[in-house]
C-alpha positions in Angstrom: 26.7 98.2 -61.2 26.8 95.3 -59.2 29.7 93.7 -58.3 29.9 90.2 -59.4 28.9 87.8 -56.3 26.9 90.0 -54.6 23.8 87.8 -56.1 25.2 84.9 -54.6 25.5 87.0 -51.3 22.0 88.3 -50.8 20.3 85.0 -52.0 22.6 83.7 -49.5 21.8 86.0 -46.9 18.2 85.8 -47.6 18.2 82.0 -46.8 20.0 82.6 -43.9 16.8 85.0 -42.8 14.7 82.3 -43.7 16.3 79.5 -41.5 16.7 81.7 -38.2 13.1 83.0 -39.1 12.3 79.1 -39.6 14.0 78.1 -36.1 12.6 80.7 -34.5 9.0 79.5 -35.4 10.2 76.1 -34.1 11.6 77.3 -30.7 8.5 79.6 -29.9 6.2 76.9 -30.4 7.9 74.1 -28.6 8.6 75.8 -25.9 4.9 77.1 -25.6 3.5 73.8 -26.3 5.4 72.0 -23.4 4.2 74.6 -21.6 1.1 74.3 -21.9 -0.1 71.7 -24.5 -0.2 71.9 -28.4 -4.1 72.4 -28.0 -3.3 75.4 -26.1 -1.6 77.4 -28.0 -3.0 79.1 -31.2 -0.6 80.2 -34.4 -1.3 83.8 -33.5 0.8 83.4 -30.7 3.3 81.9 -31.6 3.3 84.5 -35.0 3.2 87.5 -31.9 6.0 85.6 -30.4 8.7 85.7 -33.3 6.8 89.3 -34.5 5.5 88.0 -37.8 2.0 87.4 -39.2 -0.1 83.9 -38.7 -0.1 83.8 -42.5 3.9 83.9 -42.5 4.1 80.6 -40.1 2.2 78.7 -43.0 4.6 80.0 -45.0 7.6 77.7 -43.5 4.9 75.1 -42.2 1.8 74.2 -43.5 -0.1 72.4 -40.6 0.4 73.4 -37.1 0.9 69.4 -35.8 4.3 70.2 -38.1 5.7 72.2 -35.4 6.1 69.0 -33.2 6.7 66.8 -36.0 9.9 68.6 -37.5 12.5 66.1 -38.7 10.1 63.2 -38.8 11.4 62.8 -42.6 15.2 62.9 -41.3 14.8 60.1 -37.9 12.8 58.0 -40.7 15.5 57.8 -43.3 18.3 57.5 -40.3 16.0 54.1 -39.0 16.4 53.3 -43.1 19.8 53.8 -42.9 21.0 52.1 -39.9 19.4 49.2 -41.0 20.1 49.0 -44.2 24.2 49.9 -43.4 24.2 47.9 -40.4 27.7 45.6 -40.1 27.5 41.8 -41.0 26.0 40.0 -38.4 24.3 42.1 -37.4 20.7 41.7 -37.0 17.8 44.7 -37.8 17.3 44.4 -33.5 20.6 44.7 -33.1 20.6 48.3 -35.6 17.5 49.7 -34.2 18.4 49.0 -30.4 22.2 50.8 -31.8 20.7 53.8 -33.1 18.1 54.2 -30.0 21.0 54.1 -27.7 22.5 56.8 -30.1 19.4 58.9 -29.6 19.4 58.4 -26.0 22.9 59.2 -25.6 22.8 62.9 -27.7 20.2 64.3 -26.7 20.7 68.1 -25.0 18.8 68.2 -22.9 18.7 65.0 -21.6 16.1 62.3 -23.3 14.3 62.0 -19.9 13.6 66.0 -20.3 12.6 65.6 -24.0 10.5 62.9 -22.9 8.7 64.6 -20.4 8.6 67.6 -22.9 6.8 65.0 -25.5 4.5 64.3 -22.6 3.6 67.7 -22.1 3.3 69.0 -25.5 0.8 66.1 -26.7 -1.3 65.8 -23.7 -5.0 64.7 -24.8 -4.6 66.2 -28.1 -6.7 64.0 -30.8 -5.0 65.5 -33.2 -1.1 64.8 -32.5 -2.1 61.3 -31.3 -3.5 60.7 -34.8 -0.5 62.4 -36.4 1.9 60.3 -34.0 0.0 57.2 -35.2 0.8 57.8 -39.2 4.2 58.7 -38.7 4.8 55.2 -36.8 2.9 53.7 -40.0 5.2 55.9 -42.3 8.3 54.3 -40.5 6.8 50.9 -40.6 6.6 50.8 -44.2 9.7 52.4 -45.1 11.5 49.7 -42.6 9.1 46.7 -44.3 10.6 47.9 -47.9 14.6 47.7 -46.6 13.6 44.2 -44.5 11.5 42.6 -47.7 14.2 43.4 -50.6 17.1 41.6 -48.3 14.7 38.5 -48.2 13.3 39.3 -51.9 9.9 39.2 -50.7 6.8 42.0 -51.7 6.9 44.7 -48.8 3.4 43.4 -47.3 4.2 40.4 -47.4 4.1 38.6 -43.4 7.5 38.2 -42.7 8.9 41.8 -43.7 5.9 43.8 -42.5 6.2 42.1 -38.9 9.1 42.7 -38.1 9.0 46.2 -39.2 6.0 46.5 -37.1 8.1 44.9 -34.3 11.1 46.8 -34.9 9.4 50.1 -34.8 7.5 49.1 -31.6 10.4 49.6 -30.0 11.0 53.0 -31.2 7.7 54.0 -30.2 7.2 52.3 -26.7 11.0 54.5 -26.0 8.7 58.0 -27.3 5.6 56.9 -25.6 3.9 58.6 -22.8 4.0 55.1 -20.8 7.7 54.9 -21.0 7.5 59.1 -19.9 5.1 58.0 -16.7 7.0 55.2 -15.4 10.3 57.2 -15.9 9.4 60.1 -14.7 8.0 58.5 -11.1 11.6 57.2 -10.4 14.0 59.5 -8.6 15.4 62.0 -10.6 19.0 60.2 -10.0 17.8 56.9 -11.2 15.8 58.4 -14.6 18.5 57.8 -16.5 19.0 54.3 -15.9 15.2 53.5 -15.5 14.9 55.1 -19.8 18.0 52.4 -20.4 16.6 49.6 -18.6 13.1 50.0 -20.1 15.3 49.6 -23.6 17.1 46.8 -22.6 14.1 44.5 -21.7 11.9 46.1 -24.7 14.9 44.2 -26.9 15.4 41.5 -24.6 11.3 41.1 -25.2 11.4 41.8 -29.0 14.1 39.7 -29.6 12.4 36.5 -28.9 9.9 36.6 -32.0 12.4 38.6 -34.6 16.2 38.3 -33.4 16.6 35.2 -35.7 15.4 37.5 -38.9 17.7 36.9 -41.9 17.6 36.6 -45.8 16.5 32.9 -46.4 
């Protein structure tokens, strides 16, 4: 007879399997797509890298361009957040350049080795260029709705949707593969302050057309 619990246990130890079989996936692939480029790599082998089946990946993901693009739901609803929780006073620039310094600060490894990984995973892939492109759309839109229900105005309306675009410009000049190029040709001492410096003037820039944005 089985002793109360133990249901609770093995479903519990079953979605432990799952995650380490999930993050396992994850870390095979990245690591072989900065490596040598997401259109260099096929699902068999990264499936013959964690010793399961092609068929099994699609199981925890169901489009290969979702092996880079894990957690794009999360950073989009912590841009939501920060903006929509930011303190009084305190402008949408002023939340978004907050949270990016955040990012920049967390990161292990450093962001000038995940952006250099970015780099190298993406390469001239069509396909992760196009993905990248929609989930900077996705984020605009989400940051439009938070910006257009402060001012009461409809979320495609001018006013809202530019300064989500702007806002999330500067989230995506930080990820791009200019920022990596021009980073990555300083010394490796002065990275580092050549990522924070390129964030300062992208807000210093930005902030002339949308620092002044508040509820009418």
């Amino acid at each position: 007879m089985m002793a109360e619990g133990d249901g609770g246990a093995r479903l519990g130890l079953r979605e432990r399997k799952k995650l380490m079989t999930r993050g396992a996936i994850l870390d095979a692939a990245q690591s072989m797509f900065a490596e040598r480029g997401f259109d260099h790599v096929t699902v068999a082998e990264i499936a013959d890298a964690v010793n399961i089946s092609p068929k099994t990946v699609f199981v925890y993901f169901s489009a290969k361009e979702d092996l880079v693009f894990d957690g794009e739901a999360e950073m989009r609803d912590r841009i939501v957040a920060r903006i929509r929780g930011r303190a009084p006073g305190e402008t949408p620039l002023d939340a978004m350049g907050g949270l990016l310094r955040e990012l920049l600060a967390s990161y292990d490894p450093p962001a000038v080795t995940g952006l250099d990984r970015l780099r190298r995973t993406v390469g001239d892939s069509a396909v992760l260029k196009a993905r990248m492109r929609l989930m900077w759309e996705h984020f605009e839109e989400a940051v439009a709705a938070v910006l257009a229900e402060e001012v009461g105005e409809d979320p495609h309306a001018p006013r809202p949707r530019v300064a989500a675009a702007q806002l999330v410009l500067v989230f995506r000049l930080m990820a791009s593969e200019a920022v990596a190029e021009y980073v990555l040709a300083q010394p490796g001492p002065e990275q580092a302050a050549a990522l924070e410096n390129w964030l300062d003037v992208t807000l210093r820039q930005v902030a002339g057309g949308i620092d002044d944005f508040t509820p009418c």
